[in-house]
N, C-alpha and C positions, 0 to 999 in steps of 0.2 A: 962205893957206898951203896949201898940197899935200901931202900925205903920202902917199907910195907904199909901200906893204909889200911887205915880200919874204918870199911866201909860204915858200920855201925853207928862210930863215933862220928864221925863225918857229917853223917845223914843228922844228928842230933844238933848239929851247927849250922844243918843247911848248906849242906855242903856235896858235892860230887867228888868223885876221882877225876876228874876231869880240872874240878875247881881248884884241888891239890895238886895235881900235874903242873896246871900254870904256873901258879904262885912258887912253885920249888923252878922249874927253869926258868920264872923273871930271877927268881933273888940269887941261883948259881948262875945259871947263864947269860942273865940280862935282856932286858927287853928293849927295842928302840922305841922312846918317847918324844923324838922329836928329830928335826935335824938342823943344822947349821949353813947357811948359804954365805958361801963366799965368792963372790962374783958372777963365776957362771959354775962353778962346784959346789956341789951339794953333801956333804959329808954326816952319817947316821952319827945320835949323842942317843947314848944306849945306858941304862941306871942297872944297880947290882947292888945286893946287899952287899954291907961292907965285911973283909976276908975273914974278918974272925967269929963272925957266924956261918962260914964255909968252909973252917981247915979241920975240924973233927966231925966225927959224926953225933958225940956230945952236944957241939956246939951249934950241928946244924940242926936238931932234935929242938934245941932252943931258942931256935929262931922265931921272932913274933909276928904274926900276923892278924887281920881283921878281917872276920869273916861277913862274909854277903848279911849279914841280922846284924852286923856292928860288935859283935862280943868280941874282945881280943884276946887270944890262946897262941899256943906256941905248935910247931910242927908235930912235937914231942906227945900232944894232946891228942893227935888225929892219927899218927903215924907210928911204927919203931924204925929207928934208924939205925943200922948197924954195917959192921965191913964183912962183907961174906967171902968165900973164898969161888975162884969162879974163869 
Protein backbone atom coordinates (compact mmCIF):
# COMPACT_ATOMS: atom_id res chain seq x y z
CA UNK A 1 0.00 0.00 0.00
CA UNK A 2 1.25 3.58 -0.75
CA UNK A 3 0.30 6.44 1.06
CA UNK A 4 1.13 9.85 -0.18
CA UNK A 5 0.54 12.88 1.97
CA UNK A 6 -0.50 16.07 1.23
CA UNK A 7 1.78 18.22 2.83
CA UNK A 8 -0.62 21.07 2.19
CA UNK A 9 -3.61 19.46 3.71
CA UNK A 10 -1.78 18.46 6.51
CA UNK A 11 -0.20 21.68 7.32
CA UNK A 12 -4.06 23.05 7.47
CA UNK A 13 -4.65 20.52 10.40
CA UNK A 14 -1.60 21.30 12.03
CA UNK A 15 -0.16 18.63 11.19
CA UNK A 16 3.49 17.14 9.89
CA UNK A 17 4.53 14.19 7.86
CA UNK A 18 6.05 13.22 10.83
CA UNK A 19 2.62 13.59 12.73
CA UNK A 20 1.06 11.12 9.74
CA UNK A 21 3.92 8.80 9.82
CA UNK A 22 3.01 7.91 13.55
CA UNK A 23 -0.42 7.77 13.73
CA UNK A 24 -0.41 5.33 10.39
CA UNK A 25 2.25 2.88 12.25
CA UNK A 26 0.45 3.03 15.79
CA UNK A 27 -3.08 2.15 13.96
CA UNK A 28 -1.17 -0.67 11.32
CA UNK A 29 1.59 -1.64 13.28
CA UNK A 30 0.73 -0.78 16.80
CA UNK A 31 2.25 0.83 19.41
CA UNK A 32 3.30 -0.45 23.03
CA UNK A 33 1.13 1.53 25.67
CA UNK A 34 1.90 -0.39 28.51
CA UNK A 35 3.11 -3.62 29.77
CA UNK A 36 1.97 -6.47 31.82
CA UNK A 37 4.01 -7.86 34.96
CA UNK A 38 3.74 -11.24 35.80
CA UNK A 39 6.03 -12.04 38.45
CA UNK A 40 9.34 -11.38 37.38
CA UNK A 41 8.25 -11.30 33.48
CA UNK A 42 7.48 -8.24 31.88
CA UNK A 43 5.58 -8.78 28.69
CA UNK A 44 4.63 -5.53 25.98
CA UNK A 45 0.41 -4.89 25.55
CA UNK A 46 0.76 -3.16 22.22
CA UNK A 47 -3.02 -1.44 20.80
CA UNK A 48 -3.91 -1.41 16.85
CA UNK A 49 -6.72 -0.26 15.04
CA UNK A 50 -9.06 -2.75 14.56
CA UNK A 51 -8.42 -5.13 11.01
CA UNK A 52 -11.04 -3.75 9.03
CA UNK A 53 -9.65 -0.26 8.86
CA UNK A 54 -6.28 -2.15 7.63
CA UNK A 55 -7.42 -4.76 4.96
CA UNK A 56 -7.94 -2.24 1.94
CA UNK A 57 -6.47 0.73 1.07
CA UNK A 58 -10.40 2.14 0.95
CA UNK A 59 -10.56 1.13 4.22
CA UNK A 60 -7.39 2.34 5.55
CA UNK A 61 -8.04 5.95 3.56
CA UNK A 62 -10.87 5.87 6.15
CA UNK A 63 -9.59 5.52 9.08
CA UNK A 64 -10.38 8.20 11.70
CA UNK A 65 -8.30 10.18 13.48
CA UNK A 66 -7.84 13.46 15.86
CA UNK A 67 -5.71 15.87 15.09
CA UNK A 68 -3.12 17.82 17.52
CA UNK A 69 -6.20 21.12 17.28
CA UNK A 70 -8.89 18.39 18.29
CA UNK A 71 -10.70 18.40 14.56
CA UNK A 72 -11.33 14.78 13.64
CA UNK A 73 -10.82 13.71 9.87
CA UNK A 74 -10.06 10.61 8.39
CA UNK A 75 -6.49 9.45 6.60
CA UNK A 76 -8.26 9.83 3.32
CA UNK A 77 -8.49 13.84 4.29
CA UNK A 78 -4.67 14.19 4.59
CA UNK A 79 -3.43 11.49 2.29
CA UNK A 80 -4.26 9.13 -1.11
CA UNK A 81 -3.96 5.78 -0.45
CA UNK A 82 -3.50 3.42 -3.08
CA UNK A 83 -1.71 -0.16 -4.11
CA UNK A 84 1.07 0.57 -6.38
CA UNK A 85 2.97 -1.80 -8.12
CA UNK A 86 6.69 -2.04 -7.00
Amino acid sequence: VYIDIDRQLAARYGMTIDDVHSIVGSAVGGKVVTQSVEGRERFPIAMRFLQHYRDTPESLASMPFVTPSGVHITLGDVATVRIDDG
